[in-house]
N, C-alpha and C positions, 0 to 999 in steps of 0.2 A: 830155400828148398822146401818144399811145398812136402808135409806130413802125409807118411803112408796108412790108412786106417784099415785095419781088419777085422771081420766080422766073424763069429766062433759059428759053424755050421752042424747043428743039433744031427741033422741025418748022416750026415758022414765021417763026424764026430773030427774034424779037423776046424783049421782056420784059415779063411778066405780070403782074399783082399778084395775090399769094398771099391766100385768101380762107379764114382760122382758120374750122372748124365747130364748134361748143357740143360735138359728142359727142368730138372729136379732142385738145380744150382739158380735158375732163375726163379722155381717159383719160391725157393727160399728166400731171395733177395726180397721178390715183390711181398712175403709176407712181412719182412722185416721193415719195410719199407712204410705197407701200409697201418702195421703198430703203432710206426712212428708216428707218422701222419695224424693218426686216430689220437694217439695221448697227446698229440702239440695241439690238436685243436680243442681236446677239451681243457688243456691249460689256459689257452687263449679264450676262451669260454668265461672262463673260470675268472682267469686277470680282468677282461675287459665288465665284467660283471661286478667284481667286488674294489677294484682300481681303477682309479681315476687316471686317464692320460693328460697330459699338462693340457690340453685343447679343452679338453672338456672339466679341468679343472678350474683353468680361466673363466671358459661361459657360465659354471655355476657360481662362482664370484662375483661375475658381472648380472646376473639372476639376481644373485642376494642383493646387491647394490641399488637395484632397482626397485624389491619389493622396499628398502627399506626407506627409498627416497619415494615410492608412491604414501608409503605409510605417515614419512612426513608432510607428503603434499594434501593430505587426506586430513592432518588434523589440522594444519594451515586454514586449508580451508574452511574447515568448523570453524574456526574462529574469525575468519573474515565473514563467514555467513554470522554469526553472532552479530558481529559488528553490525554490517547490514541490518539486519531488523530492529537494533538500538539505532539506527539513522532513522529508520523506517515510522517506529515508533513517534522519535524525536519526530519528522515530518510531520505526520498525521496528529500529533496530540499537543504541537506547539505552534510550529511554522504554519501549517495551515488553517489552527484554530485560529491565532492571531492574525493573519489576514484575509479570514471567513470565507477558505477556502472549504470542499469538502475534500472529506479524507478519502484516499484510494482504499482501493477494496485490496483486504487480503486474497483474493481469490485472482485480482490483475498481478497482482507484487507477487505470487507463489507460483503462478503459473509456468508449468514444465514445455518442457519442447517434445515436440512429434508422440511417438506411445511405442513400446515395446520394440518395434522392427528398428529403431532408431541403434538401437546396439548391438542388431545381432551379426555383425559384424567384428565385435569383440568377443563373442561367443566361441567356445570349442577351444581354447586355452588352460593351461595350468592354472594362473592367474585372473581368466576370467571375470569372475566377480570382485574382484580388486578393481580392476579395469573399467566394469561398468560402471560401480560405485561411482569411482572417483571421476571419472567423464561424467557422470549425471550432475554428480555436485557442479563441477566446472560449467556444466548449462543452466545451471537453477540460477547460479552468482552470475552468468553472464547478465539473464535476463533481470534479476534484481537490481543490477547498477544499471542498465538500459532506462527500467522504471524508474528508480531514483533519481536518476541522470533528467530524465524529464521532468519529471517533479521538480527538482532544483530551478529547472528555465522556467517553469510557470511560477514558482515560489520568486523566485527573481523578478518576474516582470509583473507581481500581485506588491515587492517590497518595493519597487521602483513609481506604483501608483500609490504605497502606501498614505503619502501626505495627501494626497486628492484626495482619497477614500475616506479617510479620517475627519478630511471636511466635509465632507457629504453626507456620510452618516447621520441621521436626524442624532441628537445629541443632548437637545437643553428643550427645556420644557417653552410650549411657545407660547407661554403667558408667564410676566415677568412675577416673580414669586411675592414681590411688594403690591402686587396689585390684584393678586389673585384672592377670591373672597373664599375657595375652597374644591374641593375635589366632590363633585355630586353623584359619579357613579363611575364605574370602574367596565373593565373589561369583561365578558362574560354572560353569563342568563339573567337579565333586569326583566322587573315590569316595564313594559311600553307604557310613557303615560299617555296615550290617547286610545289605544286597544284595551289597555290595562291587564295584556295577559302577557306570560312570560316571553322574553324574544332574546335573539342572542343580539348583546348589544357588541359590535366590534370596534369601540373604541374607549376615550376615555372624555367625559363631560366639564369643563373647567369651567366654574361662575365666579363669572367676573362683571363690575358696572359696564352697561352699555356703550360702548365707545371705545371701549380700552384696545389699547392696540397688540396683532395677533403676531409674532414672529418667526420667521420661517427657518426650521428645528434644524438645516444642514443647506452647503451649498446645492444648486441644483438648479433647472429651465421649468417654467413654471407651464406645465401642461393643461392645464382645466382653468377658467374663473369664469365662470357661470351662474345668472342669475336666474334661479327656478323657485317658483311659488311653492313648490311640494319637495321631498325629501332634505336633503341636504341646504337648501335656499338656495342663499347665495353662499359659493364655496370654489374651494383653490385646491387644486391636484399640482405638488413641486414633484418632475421626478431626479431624482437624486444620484441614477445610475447607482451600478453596482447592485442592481435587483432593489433598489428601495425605491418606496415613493409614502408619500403625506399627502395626509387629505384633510383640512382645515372648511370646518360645516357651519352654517347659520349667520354667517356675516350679517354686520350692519350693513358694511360697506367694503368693495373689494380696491387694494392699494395695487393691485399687480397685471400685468398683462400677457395674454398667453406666447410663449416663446421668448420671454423675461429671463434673465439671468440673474439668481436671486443668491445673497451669500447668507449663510447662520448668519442669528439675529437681527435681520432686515426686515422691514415691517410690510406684510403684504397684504394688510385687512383691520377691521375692527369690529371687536363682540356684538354679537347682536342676538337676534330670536329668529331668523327668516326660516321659511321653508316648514315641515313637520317639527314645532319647539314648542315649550310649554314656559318660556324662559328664557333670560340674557347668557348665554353661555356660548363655548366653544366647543363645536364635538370634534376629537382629533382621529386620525390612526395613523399607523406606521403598517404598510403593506411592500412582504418581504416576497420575491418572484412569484406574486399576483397573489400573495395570501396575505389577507388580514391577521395579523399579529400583534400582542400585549404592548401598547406604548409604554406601559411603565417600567420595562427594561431598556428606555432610551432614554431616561432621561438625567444620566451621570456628572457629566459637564457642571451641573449649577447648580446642586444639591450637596450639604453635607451628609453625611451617611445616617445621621439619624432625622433628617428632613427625608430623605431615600426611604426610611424606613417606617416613618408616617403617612406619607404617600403611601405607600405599600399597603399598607394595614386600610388606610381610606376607601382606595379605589377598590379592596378585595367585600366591602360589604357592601352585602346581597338586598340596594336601594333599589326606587324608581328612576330609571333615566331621565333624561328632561327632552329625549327624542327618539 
């Protein structure tokens, strides 16, 4: 049974019975209503703000998991990039000096891919620069081991000619050391003796008795033997491949024929004067991809280290040539 309320009525000094209307009974409800409404949402404001729903408790989990396995992939990688430039190193300051290759450029082996727009696709993330980082690294190491990778197949196919090359190389001195009478000038600025002014002589002068026989410093096809009254006389060009060639000046007489296949220590001539000479001697040189270069760094093979080192000392004072 539904409560009778009465209201005390100040003017007529009695009391009333209060009479609820349908529209005063709803707008109560609807205020009660929208209270509710009003505090359940800022609760839910409130939870969803400071409380995690197990959804979104998961995805931050699987978040952390991720940065923590990029963090590992990130220092992985520093150390495979580590690795990499001890290979790189290793190439360039061994592999390749030993099979007189040249070394690649830091600037081939370092080389990035594309430029800035390459990640801005990773861009506008939480993790962002996580993301870039470690995608740029993963490009630098691709293209390192690409470089490397080809390096190895050339290094490969420079160890698989090594034994040829090795022969070919001028090597030994091409006058036999029992027969040579001495070293008369060296590599470098001589007097000319027939100018008698300073000239750059490009080779090295061996005197030796006329006759003596001249031997050819590495295997190789004997490209020149040519008999001329002026310069060189008569003289032998072996080329050697592998960028070498010799040049054997002033023969008596020439042992060899052009397109000859000649092996180290085979006799292609003998000492003479011919040509611009003032004397029985051999003028030699060793010419490295078309450049005249110091014979007396080839001549290892048949020297001990302090005959190497007499040599040395000989061929460096500042004589008259004898052409």
């Amino acid at each position: 049974m539904a409560k009778i309320k009465y209201i005390f009525n100040h003017k007529t000094l009695s009391y009333e019975k209060v009479h609820h209307r349908f529209r005063d009974k709803m707008r109560k409800v609807l205020s009660y209503v929208l209270t509710s409404v009003f505090f359940s949402f800022i609760v839910l404001v409130i939870g969803f703000s400071v409380i995690d729903s197990p959804k979104e408790k998961k995805l931050k989990r699987d978040i952390a998991q991720l940065e923590f396995q990029y963090d590992l992939l990130n220092n992985r990688m520093s150390e495979v990039n580590q690795v990499m430039q001890d290979m790189a190193s290793r190439d360039n300051n061994i592999y390749r000096v030993v099979l007189d290759a040249d070394p690649i450029p830091a600037s081939v082996r370092g080389a990035g891919y594309g430029g800035a727009d390459r990640y801005k696709d990773l861009q506008g993330f939480t993790n962002s620069e996580l993301m870039t980082e470690t995608t740029r690294k993963m490009d630098q190491l691709v293209r390192q081991i690409y470089v490397q990778s080809r390096s190895y197949d050339e290094v490969e196919k420079l160890a698989k000619n090594k034994e040829k090359m090795l022969a070919c190389i001028p090597a030994i001195q091409p006058i036999d050391n029992k027969q040579l009478k001495g070293i008369l000038s060296g590599f470098g600025m001589r007097i000319h003796p027939i100018f008698k002014v300073e000239k750059m002589h490009t080779g090295i002068d061996f005197a030796a008795v006329l006759g003596t026989p001249i031997y050819a410093t590495g295997d190789g096809v004997v490209e020149t033997a040519d008999n001329l009254e002026r310069g060189y006389g008569n003289h032998v060009v072996i080329n050697h491949g592998f960028g070498y060639e010799t040049l054997y000046g002033h023969m008596s007489r020439i042992a060899a024929t052009v397109g000859q296949k000649v092996k180290r220590g085979q006799i292609i001539g003998y000492v003479g004067s011919t040509g611009e000479s003032t004397g029985d001697h051999l003028h030699y040189e060793v010419i490295k991809n078309g450049v005249k270069i110091n014979p007396i760094n080839y001549f290892y093979n048949d020297l001990t280290p302090d005959e190497f080192k007499q040599i040395i000392s000989i061929a460096s004072q500042p004589t008259q040539s004898l052409d």
